[in-house]
C-alpha positions, 0 to 999 in steps of 0.5 A: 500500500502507497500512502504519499505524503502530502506536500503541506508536511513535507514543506514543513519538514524542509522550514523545520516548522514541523510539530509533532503531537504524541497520543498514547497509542506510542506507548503501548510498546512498553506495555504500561498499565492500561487505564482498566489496571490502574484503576482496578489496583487504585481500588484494591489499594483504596482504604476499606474497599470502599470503592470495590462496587465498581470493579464489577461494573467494570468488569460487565462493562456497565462503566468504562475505567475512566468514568471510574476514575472520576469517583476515585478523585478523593482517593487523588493522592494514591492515584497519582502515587501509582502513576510515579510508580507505574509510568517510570520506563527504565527499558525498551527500544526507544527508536521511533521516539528517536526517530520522532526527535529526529524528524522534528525536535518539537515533541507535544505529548499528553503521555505521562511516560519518559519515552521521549526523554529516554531517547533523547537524554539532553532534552529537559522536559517542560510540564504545562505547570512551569511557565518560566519553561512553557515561555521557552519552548519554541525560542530558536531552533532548541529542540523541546519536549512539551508534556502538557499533560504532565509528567509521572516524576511530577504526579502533582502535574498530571492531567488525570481528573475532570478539574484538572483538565478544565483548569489547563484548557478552560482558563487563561494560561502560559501553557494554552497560550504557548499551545495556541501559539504552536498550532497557529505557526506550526504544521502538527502530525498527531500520531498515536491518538484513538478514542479509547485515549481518556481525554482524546474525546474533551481534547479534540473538542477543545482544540476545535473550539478554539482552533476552528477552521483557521489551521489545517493540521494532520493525524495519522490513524486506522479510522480516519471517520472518527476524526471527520468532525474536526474542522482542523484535522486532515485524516492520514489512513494507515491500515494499523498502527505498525505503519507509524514506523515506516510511515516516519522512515519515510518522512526521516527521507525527506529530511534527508534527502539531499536537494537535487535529489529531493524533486524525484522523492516528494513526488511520490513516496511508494512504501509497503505502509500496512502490515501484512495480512495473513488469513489462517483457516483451521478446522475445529469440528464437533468431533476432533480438535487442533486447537492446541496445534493452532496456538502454537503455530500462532506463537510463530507470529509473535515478533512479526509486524503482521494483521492476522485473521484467524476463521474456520477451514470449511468451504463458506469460508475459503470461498470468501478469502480474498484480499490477504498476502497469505493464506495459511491453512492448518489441518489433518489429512487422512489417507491423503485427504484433508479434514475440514468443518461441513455446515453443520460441524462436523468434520468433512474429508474433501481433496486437496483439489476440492479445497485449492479450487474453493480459493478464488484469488490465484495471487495469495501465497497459500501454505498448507500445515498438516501432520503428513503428507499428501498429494498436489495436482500439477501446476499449482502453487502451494507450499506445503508443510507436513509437520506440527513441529513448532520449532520447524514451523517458526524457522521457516515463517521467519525465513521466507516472510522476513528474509524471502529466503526459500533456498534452504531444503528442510525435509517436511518442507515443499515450495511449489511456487509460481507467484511472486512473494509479498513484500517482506515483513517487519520484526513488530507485534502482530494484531489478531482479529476475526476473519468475521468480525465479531466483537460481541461477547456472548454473555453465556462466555465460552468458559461455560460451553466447555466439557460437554460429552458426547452428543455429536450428532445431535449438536450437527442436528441442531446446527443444521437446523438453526441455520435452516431458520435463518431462511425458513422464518420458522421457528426452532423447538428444541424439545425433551426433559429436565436436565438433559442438556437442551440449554446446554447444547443450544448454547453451544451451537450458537456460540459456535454459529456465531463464532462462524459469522453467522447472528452479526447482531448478537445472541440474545439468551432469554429465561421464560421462568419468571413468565406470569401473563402475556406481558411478561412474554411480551417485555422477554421478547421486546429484550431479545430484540434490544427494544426495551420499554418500546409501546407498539411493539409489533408496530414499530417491527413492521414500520422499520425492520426487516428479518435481524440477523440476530438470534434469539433463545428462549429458554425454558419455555414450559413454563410459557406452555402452562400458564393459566391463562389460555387467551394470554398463551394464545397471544404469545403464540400470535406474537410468535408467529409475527417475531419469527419473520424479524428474527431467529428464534428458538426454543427449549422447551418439554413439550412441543406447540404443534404449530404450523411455524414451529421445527421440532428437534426433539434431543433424546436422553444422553446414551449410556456410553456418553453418560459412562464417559460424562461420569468417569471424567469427574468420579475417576476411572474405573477399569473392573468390568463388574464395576462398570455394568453396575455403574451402566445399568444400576446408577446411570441407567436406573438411578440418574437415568443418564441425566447429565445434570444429574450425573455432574451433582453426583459425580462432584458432591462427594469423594470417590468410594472404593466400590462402585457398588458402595456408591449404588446403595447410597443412592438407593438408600439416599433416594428412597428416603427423598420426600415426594411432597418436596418435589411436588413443591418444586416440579408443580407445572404439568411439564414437570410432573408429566415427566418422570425425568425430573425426579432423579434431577430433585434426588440428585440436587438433594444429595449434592446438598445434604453433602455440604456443611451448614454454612455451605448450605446457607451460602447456598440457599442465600443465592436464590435472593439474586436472581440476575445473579452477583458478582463474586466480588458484591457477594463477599463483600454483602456476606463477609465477617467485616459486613454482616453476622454471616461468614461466608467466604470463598471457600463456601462458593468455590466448594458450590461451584466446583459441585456444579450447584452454582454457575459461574458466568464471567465472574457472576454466580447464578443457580439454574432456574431447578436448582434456584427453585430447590434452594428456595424451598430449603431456605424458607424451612429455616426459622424467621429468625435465621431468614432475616439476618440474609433478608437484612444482608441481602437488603444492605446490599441492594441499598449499596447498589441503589446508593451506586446507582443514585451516585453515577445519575447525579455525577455522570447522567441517567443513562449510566445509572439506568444501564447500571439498574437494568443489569441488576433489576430483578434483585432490586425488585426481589427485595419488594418479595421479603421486605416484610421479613426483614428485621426492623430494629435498633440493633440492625441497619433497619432501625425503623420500617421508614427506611424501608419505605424509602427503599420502596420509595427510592427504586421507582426512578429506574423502572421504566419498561412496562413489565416492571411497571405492573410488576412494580405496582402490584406489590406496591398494592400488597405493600400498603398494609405493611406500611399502613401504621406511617403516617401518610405511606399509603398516599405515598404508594398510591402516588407512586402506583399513579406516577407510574401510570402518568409517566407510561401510560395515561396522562387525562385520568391520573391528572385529575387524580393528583389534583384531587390530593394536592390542587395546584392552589395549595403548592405555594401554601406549602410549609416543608419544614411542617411536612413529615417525610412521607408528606414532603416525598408526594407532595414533592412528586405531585407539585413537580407533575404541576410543574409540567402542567403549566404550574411552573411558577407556583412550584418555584415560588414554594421554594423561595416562600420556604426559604429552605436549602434543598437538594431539589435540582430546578433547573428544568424548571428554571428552563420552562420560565425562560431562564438561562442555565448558567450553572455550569457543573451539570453533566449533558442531558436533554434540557441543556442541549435545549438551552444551547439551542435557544442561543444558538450554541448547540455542537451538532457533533456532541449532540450526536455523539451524546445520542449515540452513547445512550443507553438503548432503555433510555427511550425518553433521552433518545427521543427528546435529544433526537427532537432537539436535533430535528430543530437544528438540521433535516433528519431522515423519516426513518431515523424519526420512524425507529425512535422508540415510543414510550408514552404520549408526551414521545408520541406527540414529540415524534409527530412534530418531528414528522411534521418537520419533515413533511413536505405535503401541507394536508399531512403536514397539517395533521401531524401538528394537530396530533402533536398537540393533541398528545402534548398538552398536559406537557405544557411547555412542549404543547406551547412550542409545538403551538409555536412551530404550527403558528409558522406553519399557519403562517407561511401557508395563509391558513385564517387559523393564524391568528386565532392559534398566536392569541392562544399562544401569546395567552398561555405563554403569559399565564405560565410565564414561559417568557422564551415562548412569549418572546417568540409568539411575540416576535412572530405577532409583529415580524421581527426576530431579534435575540432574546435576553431574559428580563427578570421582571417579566416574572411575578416573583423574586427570582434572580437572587433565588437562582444564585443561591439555587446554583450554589447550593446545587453546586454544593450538594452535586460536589459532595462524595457519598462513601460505599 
């Protein structure tokens, strides 16, 4: 690949005017910590571990290490305590920061490292906090070193927090000024930048603010999109970051060259300027396995400066490789055939003709490693390699791709080569990619999938029929009994299907345990599609979607089958009907739907001989004959009826016997004693009963449990609190001897992995919904008294969470804190299920039932989908007896359940219910200090809906006429009255990208990446943002039609945005008569729809003109929406001019109001909460 030099650096180099800025992508050779390992260790670090909530967060990836970081920032002096220790490199090959020094001599860098200084010792660093030397920098030809970011010797001058960084770039400075100086007389090449750089996003931004368009400066990067928006950026593409090296070779040419010769070379400067691309196909079947020899063959690429793409050797695949230098094929033969994968994977033996005539581009070097030899048709160009032999292998890689050497004889090496080689490689660091682009980890993980026994033919089975789904728009029922591996196998599939390229959009894995009624299964669905808390699902699948490339399982399915409704079964057989033509969807389930859309794949028992291998992996061999029949017939085939599930429990609950025969009897004997009445408890759906399958599945969890001691049993049973699970860490940190009265420790959890009675995925321990169902029941046989202790720990918990949840909405936005929520939503709303057996008392953390209510209270902001809403109001129904003896709670839970049906569903009826409580008249009568908590909570709630509805002014004024300090945040308010937002301490949302609207400074670029790193749940931000958006440029129908609606207020901002966008007056029309009709309880939104349809009137010369102005010159004056009546006014006689608000528009003292409004704001937003 050529990449010539633009002559704008090269007349730089030539005028040595050439700046060189350095991102962190420079020093990933000297493998220093990333920002994920700095931040984990600062919390291992920290004092308490008080901050250990957050490394689970990271680790589910629900915040990224430098959110993270910014609420370590008390803990600064530890952080940057690391940095000192951490960032000091005392060896590595420095020669490209040479060459750099070389090249230019002018170095900016935001790196905290000593590269630079490393390579060139006489250079004195500046950090942006000494002036005297930021004055030098750039005085004469001295060559400099400007770390404006700071440096690790002075961890007090680093740039590492939020402050830090506005203290360099948002005020007056000698090193800001000393960098604007740099960008105006220089040329800069920014090298080593990615937004995975924790700054590179605010620093960018920054620089085009204060920059714009007036210098064009250049970047080197692999994804030149990413930098399109700055105005003063011109992208050079390289295909990966190990062409910086001859990328600056290059350039070092051009400085050297000498002047005759100088013509010839700026011209063109050919280069091989990207690593080479190596595609390695191998074959991975269900049935054998080279995945040992693969990785060390792929140690041979280790010093190589090579993009290696690694897929699966089967016919789909080689058909596709095409743009590739090499193409290394790693297989077996066998009577000189070559072992492949078929489409349903499954190995294949094919020809060696078959296999070359499936790769297309004749130009690839194509080298073939198996463990013997074959034989090759004439005239073709192959080298073939007959042995696994690692040390063979990496001599011959390094000589024939670094050296071209191909003139040594190796015994087990042939080269029949008729195509010129690629050039040659350079010694670097190689990148290991998938040849099918997938990046999603699977949240089942690889980890689980290993160690399954057996079954080859039936996962060939289902392999080949999710692939026929794909095409057919059927659906897939993978049937047969508890515990037979149904979940397990379809699991394993489609990881390996996806793994294959196959489901680009993911796998959605989906448990049906829970599913109550239709609208259980309904909100199940619209997860799978990634469409949460969506109103007219099935409408919104048909307006923009055709078929997902995404696959979707619905496991456990049974319990759908036998719910009591038959209407509601009926409906979720309609809606799966309708689904199956937008994705792929398949069940696991005992009993098959007899539908015409349905394929059945009915998965037999494990057969006896892969259950004889399943049993002797875990209890150990056993080679007497005897001993095997007993083990056959007796404990697998009688006993465990070759359940796998249940040959695991047996097999790791206790050790071995000497006697197979020993291990029989005390199953017999253990099983025979299992009460009936527990497993009827257990298995009491009609798919449980009718198979008899199930109760070798109950005999054998029960006596994996009676195996374990008491605490292990507790630690257990405690598990099925949680039902999304908990990660390793929060449990130790909820049940430890520090934290609570009950110790347990690693120890209890490793023995109940290591039983298979609990899952461990990626670090989150969950219970199989049969085996959660088991430790539920054994839990509730425990005395109250034993009970509440868990009920209270499992309860401090959960309020740690909500505090966490709490604290990211207040400090970064509510998207996070709702990603946050929706990964642990079941266990917060578990809590509703035993808060009346918690015990309230002086001697717990629960001295009095008021704090649970605020629980109750608290969680209400992060439900937002309709499942959990009636979820959620159904035990807020149960819970007003409870709560009954405080004074005013159960006004509060019905306000709650009200605001819930307000907010999602219907605005007219519970309107008129809230003014019934509270009227609008009484707002400003209020006396907070009066008001008991319970009071103060819903009269809070209700005056804020009043807000909305016009009474925006009252709502105010009751905080002024109180006199009070409040956390309460009136900036939404503020903002519906006409009031500059001049805070500055609040994190983007909704109403400050509407505030920079009105004065004309919204960044389209920041808008729309703020939109983009929303939470897909958060269906309210999007669709308000995405209005802002459609006020500021033209926006496509679709990208309006695929917004999500979740109430009317959506509805009707949706339907303005379509009137935007229409061009045909009748149907323009009718979307600002619906627009109002959906937005008028939201007052200040009615009004500005009101505002855009007068424009419209307007325009057209509609006689309703006149009448609609009055209306909004009316309203904007009674609700004194002053921007609105500014604009009703402006339109009334024709002049647009700005706006400026006037303080005495409003009938109440405001402007003092709102300084100590944003002081005390101020205050209460900088304050750290401790976990």
């Amino acid at each position: 690949m050529n990449i010539e030099i633009p002559k704008t650096i090269k007349e730089a180099i030539e005028s040595d005017n050439l700046v060189i800025f350095a991102g962190a992508g420079l020093s990933k050779r000297f493998k220093l910590p990333t920002w994920r390992a700095l931040v984990e260790n600062i919390i291992e670090f920290s004092e308490g571990g008080k901050y250990n909530g957050f490394i689970p967060l990271m680790e589910n990836k629900t915040m990224d290490p430098i959110g993270v970081l910014e609420f370590l920032n008390a803990d600064h002096t530890s952080i940057r305590k690391y940095i000192k220790q951490n960032f000091n490199i005392k060896e590595g090959d420095f020669s490209l920061h040479k060459k750099l020094i070389e090249l230019s001599g002018k170095i900016v860098t935001t790196n905290y490292d000593n590269a630079f200084e490393k390579a060139d010792e006489t250079i004195v660093p500046t950090i942006h906090s000494s002036n005297f030397n930021v004055s030098e920098i750039n005085k004469g030809n001295e060559k400099f070193i400007f770390k404006i970011h700071g440096s690790f010797s002075e961890p007090d001058s680093c740039v590492l927090f939020k402050q830090d960084y506005e203290r360099l770039y948002l005020s007056e400075n000698a090193a800001i000024n000393k960098f604007k100086t740099l960008f105006t007389d220089k040329l800069i090449l920014f090298i080593g930048f990615s937004f995975e750089d924790p700054f590179v996003n605010s620093l960018f931004t920054s620089l085009d603010e204060i920059f714009g368009n007036n210098n064009k400066h250049y970047i080197l990067s692999t994804d030149p999109q990413l930098f399109k928006g700055y105005q003063y950026l011109l992208p050079i593409k390289m295909d990966s970051y190990s062409d910086i090296d001859n990328i600056i070779d290059d350039l070092l040419a051009v400085k050297k060259f000498d002047k005759r010769g100088k013509e010839h070379l700026l011209s063109s400067v050919p280069t091989q300027n990207r690593s080479s691309k190596i595609a390695i196909l191998y074959p991975n079947p269900l049935d054998f396995s080279i995945d040992e020899e693969y990785k060390h063959i792929l140690k041979c690429f280790g010093d190589l400066d090579v993009d290696i793409f690694t897929g699966f050797l089967n016919l789909r695949t080689l058909q596709t490789i095409d743009d590739f230098d090499y193409l290394i094929i790693l297989t077996k033969c066998f009577k000189g055939k070559l072992y492949i994968e078929d489409d349903n994977l499954k190995s294949q033996l094919v020809s060696f003709e078959d296999l070359y005539s499936s790769i297309l581009n004749d130009k690839i070097i194509k080298v073939i490693i198996t463990n013997e030899d074959f034989e090759i048709s004439k005239n073709t160009s192959i080298i073939k390699i007959r042995t696994f032999k690692h040390s063979l292998v990496s001599r011959f890689f390094y000589k024939t791709l670094r050296n071209h050497d191909l003139s040594y004889i190796e015994e087990d090496i042939t080269i029949y080569l008729n195509t010129i080689l690629p050039p040659k490689i350079n010694k670097g660091n190689p990148t290991n990619n998938s040849l099918y682009g997938t990046k999603l980890n699977l949240e089942f993980g690889r980890k689980s999938l290993h160690g399954i026994v057996g079954r080859i033919e039936e996962q060939a089975s289902i392999t080949k029929s999710l692939i026929a789904i794909t095409n057919s728009n059927k659906l897939l029922n993978v049937k047969g009994s508890g515990g037979i591996g149904k979940t397990t196998l379809i699991k394993k599939c489609a990881y390996e299907l996806y793994n294959r390229g196959y489901f680009k959009l993911g796998v959605s894995f989906i448990s049906c345990e829970n599913v109550k009624n239709f609208v259980d299964f309904e909100d199940l669905l619209i997860n799978g599609f990634n469409l949460l808390n969506i109103v007219n699902f099935k409408d919104y699948l048909t307006s923009n979607l055709n078929k997902q490339d995404i696959l979707i399982i619905l496991d456990n399915f049974e319990t759908v089958t036998n719910l009591g409704n038959k209407d509601d079964f009926k409906k979720v057989l309609s809606l799966l009907e309708f689904a199956t033509d937008y994705a792929n969807i398949v069940l696991t389930s005992r009993e098959t739907l007899g539908l015409e859309f349905e394929e059945i794949y009915a998965l037999s028992p494990l057969v006896t001989d892969d259950a004889v291998k399943l049993f002797l992996r875990d209890y150990g061999p056993i080679t007497d004959v005897d001993e095997l029949k007993i083990l056959r017939m007796d404990i697998l085939e009688n006993l465990l009826n070759t359940n796998p599930l249940a040959i695991r429990l047996v097999t790791r609950s206790r050790t071995r016997f000497k006697f197979i025969s020993e291990l029989k009897e005390q199953l017999e004997r253990h099983f025979f004693e299992s009460t009936s009445e527990n497993f009827t408890q257990i298995f009491k759906n009609d798919a449980d009963i009718n198979i008899e399958r199930t109760k070798s599945i109950y005999q054998s969890i029960n006596y994996s449990y009676l195996t374990l001691n008491p605490l292990e049993r507790l630690a257990f049973e405690v598990l099925h609190l949680f039902p999304d699970g908990i990660s390793l860490t929060d449990f130790k940190k909820c049940f430890s001897s520090s934290t609570s009265s009950n110790h347990i420790t690693d120890k209890e959890l490793r023995i109940l992995r290591d039983k298979s009675l609990v899952e461990d995925i990626n670090g989150t321990l969950q219970l199989q919904p049969i085996i959660r169902r088991f430790a539920e029941l054994q839990f509730n046989k425990r005395d109250i008294s034993v009970k509440q202790k868990y009920f209270n720990d499992a309860y401090s918990y959960c309020c740690f969470i909500l505090k966490l949840i709490k604290y990211i909405g207040k400090k970064k936005s509510f998207s996070m804190a709702l990603k946050l929520h929706n990964s642990v939503k079941n266990n917060m709303m578990n809590v509703l299920d035993y808060i009346e057996q918690i015990e309230v008392s002086s001697k717990t953390k629960v001295p009095e039932k008021f704090y649970l209510l605020n629980y109750v209270y608290s969680i209400s902001y992060y439900i937002v989908n309709e499942k959990q809403i009636l979820d959620y109001q159904n035990k807020l129904e149960r819970l007003k007896r409870y709560f009954s003896e405080i004074e005013d709670a159960e006004t509060l839970i019905s306000v709650l359940d009200l605001g819930k049906t307000y907010f999602h569903t219907d605005f007219d009826i519970v309107y008129k219910k809230f003014v019934e409580i509270m009227p609008p008249s009484e707002i400003e009568k209020r006396s907070f200090e009066k008001e008991n908590p319970n009071l103060n909570k819903y009269y809070d709630y209700i005056s804020s809906i009043h807000s909305m509805e016009g009474h925006t002014i009252k709502y105010v004024n009751s905080f002024i006429l109180n006199d009070l300090n409040t956390n309460t945040d009136l900036q939404n308010d503020f903002f519906y009255l006409g009031i500059p937002d001049t805070s500055k301490i609040r994190e983007p949302n909704f109403y400050m990208f509407e505030n920079d609207f009105r004065f004309n400074l919204n960044d389209v670029n920041e808008l729309e990446n703020y939109i983009r790193n929303l939470f897909s749940d958060e269906h309210l931000e999007i669709m308000q943002c995405t209005y802002t958006l459609s006020k500021i440029k033209p926006l496509e129908v679709k990208r309006i039609q695929k917004l999500v609606i979740t109430n009317p207020y959506t509805a009707g901002l949706q339907q303005l945005m379509f009137a935007f966008q229409d061009a045909d007056i009748v149907s323009k029309k009718q979307h600002f008569i619906s627009a109002l009709g959906l937005l008028f309880h939201i007052k200040y939104y009615y009004l500005e729809a009101l505002y855009f349809y007068c424009l419209f009137l307007k325009e057209n010369n509609i006689e309703e003109f006149l009448d609609r102005l009055q209306e909004g010159l009316d309203l904007s004056a009674a609700y004194y929406y002053q921007y609105l009546n500014y604009k009703f006014e402006n339109l009334k006689i024709d002049e647009f001019k700005g706006y400026e608000c006037n303080f005495d528009f409003y009938p109440i003292k405001l402007k003092e109001y709102i300084k100590k409004h944003d002081s005390e704001w101020a205050l209460t937003y900088s304050q750290e909460p401790t976990f």
